[in-house]
N, C-alpha and C positions, 0 to 999 in steps of 0.2 A: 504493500500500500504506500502510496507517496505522502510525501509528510507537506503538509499544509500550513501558511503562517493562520496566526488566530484571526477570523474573520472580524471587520471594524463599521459602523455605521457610519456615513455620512451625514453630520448635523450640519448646515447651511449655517453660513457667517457671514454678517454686513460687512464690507467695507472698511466699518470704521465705527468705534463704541466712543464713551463720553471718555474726555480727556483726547482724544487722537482726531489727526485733521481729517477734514473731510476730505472723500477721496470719488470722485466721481472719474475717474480716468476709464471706465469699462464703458462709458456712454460714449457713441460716435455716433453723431447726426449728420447727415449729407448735407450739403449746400442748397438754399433755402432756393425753392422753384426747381430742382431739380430732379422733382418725381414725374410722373407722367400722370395724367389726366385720361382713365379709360374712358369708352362707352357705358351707360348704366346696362345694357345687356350684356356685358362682359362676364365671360364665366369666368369661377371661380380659379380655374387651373393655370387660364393665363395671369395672372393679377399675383401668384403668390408672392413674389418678391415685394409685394406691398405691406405684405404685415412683415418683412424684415428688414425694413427700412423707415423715414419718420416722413411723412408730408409738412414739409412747411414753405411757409409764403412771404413773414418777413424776415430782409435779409439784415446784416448786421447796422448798415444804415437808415433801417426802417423802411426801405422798399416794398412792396409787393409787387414778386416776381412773380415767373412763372406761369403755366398751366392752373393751378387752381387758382389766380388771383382775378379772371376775366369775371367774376360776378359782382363783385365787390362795388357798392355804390357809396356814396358823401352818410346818405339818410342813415344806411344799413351800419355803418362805421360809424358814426357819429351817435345811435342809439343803443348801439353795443354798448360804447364805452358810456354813456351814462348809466344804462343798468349794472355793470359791473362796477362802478362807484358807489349806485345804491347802495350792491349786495356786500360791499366792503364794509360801507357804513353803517349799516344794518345789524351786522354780526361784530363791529365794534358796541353800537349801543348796546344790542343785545348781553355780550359779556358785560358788560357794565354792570348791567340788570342782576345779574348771576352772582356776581363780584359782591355786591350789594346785599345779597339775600333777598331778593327779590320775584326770584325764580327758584327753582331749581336746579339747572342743566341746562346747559348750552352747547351746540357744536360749529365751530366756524367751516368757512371754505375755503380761508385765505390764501389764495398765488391759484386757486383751483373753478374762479368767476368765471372768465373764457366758455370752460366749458359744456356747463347748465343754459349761458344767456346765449353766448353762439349757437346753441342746438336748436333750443328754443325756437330761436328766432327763424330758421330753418323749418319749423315745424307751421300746421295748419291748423283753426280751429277744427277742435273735434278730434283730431290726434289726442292719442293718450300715453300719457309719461304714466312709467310705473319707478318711480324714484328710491333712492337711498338718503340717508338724513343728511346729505350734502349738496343736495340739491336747490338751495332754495331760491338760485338765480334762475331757477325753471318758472318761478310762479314772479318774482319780480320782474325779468323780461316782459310778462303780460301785462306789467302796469297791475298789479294785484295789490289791492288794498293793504298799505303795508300797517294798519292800523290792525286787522283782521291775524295777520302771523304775530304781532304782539299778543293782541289777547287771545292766540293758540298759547303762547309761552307761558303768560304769566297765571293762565287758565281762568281769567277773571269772569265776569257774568258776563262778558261780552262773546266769551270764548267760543265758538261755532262747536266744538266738540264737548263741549260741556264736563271740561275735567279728564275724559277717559283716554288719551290719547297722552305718553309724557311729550312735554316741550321738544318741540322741531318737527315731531313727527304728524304734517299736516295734511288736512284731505280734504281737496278741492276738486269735484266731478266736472262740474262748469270748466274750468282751466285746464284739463287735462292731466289734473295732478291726481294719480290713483293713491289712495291710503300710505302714507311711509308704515315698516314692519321694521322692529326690533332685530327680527327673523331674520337677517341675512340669508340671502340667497331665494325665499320667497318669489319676491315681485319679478325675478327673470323666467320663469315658468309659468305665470301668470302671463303676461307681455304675451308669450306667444301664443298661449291659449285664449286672449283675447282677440288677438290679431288673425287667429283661424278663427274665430266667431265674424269676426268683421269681411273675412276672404268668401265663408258661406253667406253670409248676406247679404252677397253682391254690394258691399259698402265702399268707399271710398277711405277709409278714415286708417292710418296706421296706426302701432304701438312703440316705441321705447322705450326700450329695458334697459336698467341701471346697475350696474355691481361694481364692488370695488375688488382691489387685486387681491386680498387675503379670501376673498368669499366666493373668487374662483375656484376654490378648493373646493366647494361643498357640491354636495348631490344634486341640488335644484338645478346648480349650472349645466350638467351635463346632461341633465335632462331635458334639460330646455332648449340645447341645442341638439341632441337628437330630434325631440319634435318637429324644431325649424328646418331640420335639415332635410326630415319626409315630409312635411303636408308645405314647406315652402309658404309659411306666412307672409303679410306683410310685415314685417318687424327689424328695429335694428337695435342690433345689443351690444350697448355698451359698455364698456371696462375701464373704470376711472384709475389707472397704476399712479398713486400717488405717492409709493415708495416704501407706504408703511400701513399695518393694516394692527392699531392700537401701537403697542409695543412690539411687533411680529413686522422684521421685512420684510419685502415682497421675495425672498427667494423661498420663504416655507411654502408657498402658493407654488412654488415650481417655477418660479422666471429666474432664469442665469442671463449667463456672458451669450451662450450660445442659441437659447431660444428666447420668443416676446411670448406674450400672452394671446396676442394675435392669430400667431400660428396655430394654436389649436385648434381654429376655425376648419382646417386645411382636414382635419381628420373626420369632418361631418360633410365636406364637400361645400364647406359656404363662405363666401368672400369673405375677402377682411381684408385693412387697412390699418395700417398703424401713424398715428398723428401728433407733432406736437400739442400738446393740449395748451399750453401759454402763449400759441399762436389766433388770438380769436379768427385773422381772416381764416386762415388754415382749418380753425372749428366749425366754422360758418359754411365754407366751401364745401367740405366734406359731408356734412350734415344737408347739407342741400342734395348731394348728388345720393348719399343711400336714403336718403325719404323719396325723392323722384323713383330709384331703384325700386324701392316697395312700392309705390302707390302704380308704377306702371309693372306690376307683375311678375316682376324679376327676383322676388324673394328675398330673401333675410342678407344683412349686413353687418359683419361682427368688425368693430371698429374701437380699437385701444390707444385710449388719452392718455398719452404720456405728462406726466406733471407730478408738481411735490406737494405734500402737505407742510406747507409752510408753522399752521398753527398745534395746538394736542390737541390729539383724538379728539376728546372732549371736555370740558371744565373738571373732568375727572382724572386727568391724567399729567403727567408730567414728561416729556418728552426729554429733557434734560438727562433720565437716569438710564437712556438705552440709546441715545443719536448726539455726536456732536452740539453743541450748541451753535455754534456758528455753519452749521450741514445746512438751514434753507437760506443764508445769505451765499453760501459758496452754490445753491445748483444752477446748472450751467444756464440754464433757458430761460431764465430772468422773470421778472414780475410781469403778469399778460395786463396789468393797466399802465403799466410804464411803457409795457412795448406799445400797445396802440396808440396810447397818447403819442409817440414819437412818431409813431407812421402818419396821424395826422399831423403832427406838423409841418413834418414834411410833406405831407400834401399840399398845404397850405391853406387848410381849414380847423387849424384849430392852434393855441396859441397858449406859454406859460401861465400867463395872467388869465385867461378863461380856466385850463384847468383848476389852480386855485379857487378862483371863484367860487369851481360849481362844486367843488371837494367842503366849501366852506359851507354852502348851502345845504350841501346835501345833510352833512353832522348836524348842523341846525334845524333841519326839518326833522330829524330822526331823534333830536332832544325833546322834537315837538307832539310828536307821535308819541313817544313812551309817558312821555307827562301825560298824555291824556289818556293812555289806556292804563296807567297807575290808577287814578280816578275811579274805575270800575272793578279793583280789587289786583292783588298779588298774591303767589303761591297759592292760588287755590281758593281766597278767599271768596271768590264766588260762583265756588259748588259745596253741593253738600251729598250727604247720603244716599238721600232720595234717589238722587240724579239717575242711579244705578237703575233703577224700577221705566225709565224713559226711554222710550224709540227702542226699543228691543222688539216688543210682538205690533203688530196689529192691533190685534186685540188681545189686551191683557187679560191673560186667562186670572179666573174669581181668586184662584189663591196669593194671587200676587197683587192683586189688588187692594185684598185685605191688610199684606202684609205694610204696602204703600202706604195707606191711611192709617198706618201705626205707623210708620217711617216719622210722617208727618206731623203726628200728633205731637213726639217726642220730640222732632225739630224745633216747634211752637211753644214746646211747655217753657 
């Protein structure tokens, strides 16, 4: 019998832990416009060299080069970059909020705007996003009452979810925002089973699936691209690779040196593309061309935004004890509201002194907003027990109705 050394696991290792410099030297991006722009009928098998490369559009002096740059209008650029100020603003006030004891829980998106408000904007009424709690320049893009995601947060009597939902996690049918789920990897196998509801009844209307790169890992993923890959929904699923999935890199999820997250697509037979995500024209472009893809019959679209999570996970975490601290000032692809604002300038529609401006406006209006929906209560103050006994049945079957009017009585004693 031959003698054998003792067999060893491969545990996956960042980069780089706290105390050591950040070390992004495994990323190589091609020269910005230098992808190609297929037909949306393109099959999958010519296209693979797209998920192992990154589409982007501006170049280092703020250009928009290239093949994917031909859509790009003043209106479409210039509304971008106000939404993605919003949602900057928004999720500063927000932490504030949290900071404060005001809330409970918050999750930012920051360096990761681009790619909810770019989609978005790509997208049709009646399209439906099945989102992750990072989403929320999905429902800001529409111009969504940002007074409405407040009092989702602070759960007050205003709150449209009346308490049962925690903070972030919003559900707007009108806007196309399906329910956020705790559940990780949920809302990607949903997307397509909604988007084959939509293909049998002869609708028009696509889905948007959300995941991030640690929750690639799970079952629902692979499931969901099984599905898409026989019944050929309208659908396109997205993969937000922000680097880090809590404390966990993205290489536990299976992304190295030598594969993207993209490629996986390749083993169910369905396009994919891989894109700078801090590029919004690049978002924008892209998102246009796999929504045209679905809505003209051509089936599913698996499309990986490359980007970092600049901010922690969430008000609960601390980033400091597993990453660099200086790791999101060193990644290489820089902040996606600095890059536009520079592309507009270079354009020549837009200007130092207006972005200040509207940066100042915005924090001021979002000081304005939270004052007011303080007014209607924090942390919950305006729910109670009851609440639980509501919008459940139809008709509330007799024992729970009894139970209610004891709920009540004790509310009132």
């Amino acid at each position: 019998m031959p003698d054998y050394p003792p067999l060893q696991l491969r545990v996956p290792e960042p980069t780089s832990r706290p105390g050591d410099e950040p070390d992004f030297s495994a990323f190589h991006f091609p020269v910005a416009g230098s992808v190609s722009k297929p037909p949306i009928e393109v099959n999958f098998s010519d296209i693979i060299d797209h998920a192992m490369t990154t589409i982007r559009v501006l170049n280092r002096d703020g250009e928009a080069v290239g093949p994917w740059a031909d859509t790009l209008t003043d209106a479409v650029l210039l509304k971008g970059l106000r939404s993605m100020m919003t949602t900057r603003a928004f999720d500063e006030r927000m932490m504030a909020l949290q900071r404060q004891g005001k809330t409970s829980f918050y999750m930012k998106c920051t360096g990761e705007e681009a790619i909810a408000v770019g989609h978005q904007m790509a997208l049709r009424q009646g399209d439906m996003n099945f989102p992750t709690y990072r989403q929320q320049g999905l429902l800001i893009a529409q111009d969504y009452p940002l007074e409405k995601m407040v009092d989702q947060i602070l759960s007050n009597t205003r709150d449209p979810l009346k308490g049962r939902q925690l903070p972030v996690l919003y559900s707007v049918k009108d806007a196309g925002f399906f329910t956020v789920s705790g559940n990780l990897g949920t809302q990607y196998i949903q997307a397509v089973g909604w988007a084959m509801a939509s293909a049998i009844k002869g609708d028009t209307r696509i889905a948007s699936a959300w995941i991030g790169d640690g929750a690639t890992a799970s079952n629902d993923f692979h499931a969901a691209l099984v599905n898409a890959s026989v019944y050929r929904p309208p659908v396109i699923l997205n993969i937000v690779n922000n680097q880090w999935a809590i404390s966990s890199f993205s290489g536990f999820a299976g992304a190295g040196r030598r594969t993207t997250f993209a490629e996986r697509a390749h083993g169910y037979s369905i396009a994919a593309l891989r894109v700078d995500g801090n590029d919004f024209p690049a978002v924008y472009a892209v998102s246009q061309w796999a929504a045209e893809r679905a809505r003209r019959g051509y089936g599913p679209t698996l499309i990986e935004w490359v980007t970092y999570r600049v901010a922690p996970h969430s008000t609960a975490d601390d980033p400091s004890r597993y990453r660099p601290k200086e790791e999101s000032r060193a990644w290489p692809m820089g902040d996606p509201i600095l890059r536009l604002k520079n592309h507009l300038i270079q354009r020549g529609i837009w200007s130092d002194k207006q972005h200040l401006d509207l940066e100042n406006e915005l924090i001021q209006h979002m000081r304005e907003v939270a004052k007011s929906a303080e007014q209607h209560g924090v942390m919950g103050a305006g729910t109670h027990t009851c609440n639980m006994f509501e919008d459940v049945y139809e008709k509330m079957p007799p024992h729970l109705v009894e139970q209610h009017s004891e709920c009540e009585e004790l509310n009132n004693a």
